[in-house]
C-alpha positions in Angstrom: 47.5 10.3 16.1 44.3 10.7 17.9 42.7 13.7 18.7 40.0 15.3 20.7 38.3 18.6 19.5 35.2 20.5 20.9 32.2 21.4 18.6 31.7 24.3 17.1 31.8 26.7 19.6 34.7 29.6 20.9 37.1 26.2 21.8 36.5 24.6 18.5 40.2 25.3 17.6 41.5 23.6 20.8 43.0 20.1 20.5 44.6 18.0 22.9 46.7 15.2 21.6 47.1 12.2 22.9 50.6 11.8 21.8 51.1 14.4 24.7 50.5 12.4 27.6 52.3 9.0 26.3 52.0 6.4 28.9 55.5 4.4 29.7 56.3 1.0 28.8 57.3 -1.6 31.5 61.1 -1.4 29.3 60.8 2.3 30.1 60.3 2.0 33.7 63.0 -0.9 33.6 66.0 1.1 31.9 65.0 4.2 34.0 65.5 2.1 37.0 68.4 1.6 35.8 69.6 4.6 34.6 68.7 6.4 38.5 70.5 2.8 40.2 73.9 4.2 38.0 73.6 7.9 38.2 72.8 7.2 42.2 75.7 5.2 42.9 77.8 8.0 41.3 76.4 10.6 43.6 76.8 8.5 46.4 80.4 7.4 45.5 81.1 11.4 44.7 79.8 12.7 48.3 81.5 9.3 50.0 84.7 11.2 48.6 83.9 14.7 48.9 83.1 14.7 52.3 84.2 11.3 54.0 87.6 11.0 52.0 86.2 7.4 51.3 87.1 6.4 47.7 84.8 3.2 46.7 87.6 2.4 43.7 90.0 1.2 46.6 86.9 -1.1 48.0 86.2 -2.6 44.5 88.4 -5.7 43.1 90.7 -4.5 40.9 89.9 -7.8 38.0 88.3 -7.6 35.2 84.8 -8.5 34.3 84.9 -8.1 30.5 84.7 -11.3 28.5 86.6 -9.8 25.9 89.5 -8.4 27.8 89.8 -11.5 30.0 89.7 -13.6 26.7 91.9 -11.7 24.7 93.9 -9.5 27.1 92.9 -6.6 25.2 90.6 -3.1 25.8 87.1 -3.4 24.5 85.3 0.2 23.8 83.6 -0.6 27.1 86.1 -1.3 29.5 87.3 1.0 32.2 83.2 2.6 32.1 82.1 1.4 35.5 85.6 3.1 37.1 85.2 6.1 34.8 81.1 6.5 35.4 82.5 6.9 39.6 85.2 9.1 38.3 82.7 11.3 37.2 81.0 11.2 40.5 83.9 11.8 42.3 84.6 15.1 39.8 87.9 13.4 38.8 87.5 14.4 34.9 91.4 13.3 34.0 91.1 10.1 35.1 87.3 9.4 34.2 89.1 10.4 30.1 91.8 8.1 30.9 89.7 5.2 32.2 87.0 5.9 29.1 86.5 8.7 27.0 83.0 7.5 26.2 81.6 8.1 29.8 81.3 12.1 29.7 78.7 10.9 26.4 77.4 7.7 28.6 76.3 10.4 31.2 75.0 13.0 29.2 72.7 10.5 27.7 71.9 9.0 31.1 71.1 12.2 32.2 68.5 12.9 29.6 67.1 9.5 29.9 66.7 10.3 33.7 64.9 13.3 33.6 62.9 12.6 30.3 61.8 9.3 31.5 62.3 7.6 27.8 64.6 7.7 25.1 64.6 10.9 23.0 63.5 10.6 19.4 66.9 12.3 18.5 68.7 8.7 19.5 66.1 6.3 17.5 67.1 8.4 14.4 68.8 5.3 11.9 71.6 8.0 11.4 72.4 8.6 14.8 72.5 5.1 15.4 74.2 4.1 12.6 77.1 7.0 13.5 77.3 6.3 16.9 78.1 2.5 16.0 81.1 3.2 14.0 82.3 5.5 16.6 82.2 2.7 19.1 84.1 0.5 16.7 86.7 3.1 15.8 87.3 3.9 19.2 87.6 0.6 20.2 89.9 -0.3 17.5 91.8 3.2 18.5 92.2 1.8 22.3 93.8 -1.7 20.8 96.0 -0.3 18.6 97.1 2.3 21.4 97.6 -0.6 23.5 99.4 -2.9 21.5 101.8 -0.3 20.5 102.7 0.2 24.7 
């Protein structure tokens, strides 16, 4: 890490880092872009049905667009996010946990993402990585089991 430090005078002590003022990547930029596109949409969808009684779910298609669901006719950990990502924005929290549990920690993490403007250091740990994967695969094993025992 570079650093910049005065001679030896009363500021000799200071030190500004550079690390401090990190300049974004163009993947930065494009995830955040992202990230605001989703969180946006669910703001807009949210105040469409707060105030307008307009629910975009009954606009949408109701098909599928997951490979794996359409190939196997079963739940990947993923599906049902895009319809529980607008529950959220609508405030419907029963129905966002029954569309996907994963989307109250999708948000959260979009949320930080959004307002820090890059991916915290906490989530490019190897442990949280690592962890977070074998949630994903027990919770999508979790939803085909609880679907093939309906």
């Amino acid at each position: 890490m570079k650093s910049i430090s005065w001679p030896n005078n009363k500021y000799s002590n200071l030190r500004i880092s550079a690390a401090s003022h990190r300049k974004q990547t163009a993947p930065d930029h494009f995830l955040r872009g992202i990230v605001v596109a989703i969180l946006s949409s669910m703001a807009v969808s949210g105040l469409g049905y707060r105030f307008f009684n307009i629910d975009i779910l009954d606009l949408l298609p109701s098909t599928s667009f997951c490979i794996f669901h359409l190939v196997t006719d079963l739940p990947c950990p993923g599906c049902g996010m895009g319809r529980a990502l607008i529950y959220l924005g609508q405030l419907k929290i029963i129905e966002a946990v029954s569309s996907n549990l994963f989307s109250f920690p999708l948000a959260g993490c979009m949320v930080l993402f959004g307002l820090h403007g890059r991916v915290p250091t906490l989530f490019k740990r190897p442990s949280v990585i690592w962890s977070s994967l074998i949630l994903v695969i027990v919770f999508g094993i979790w939803r085909i089991v609880l679907h093939l025992s309906i």
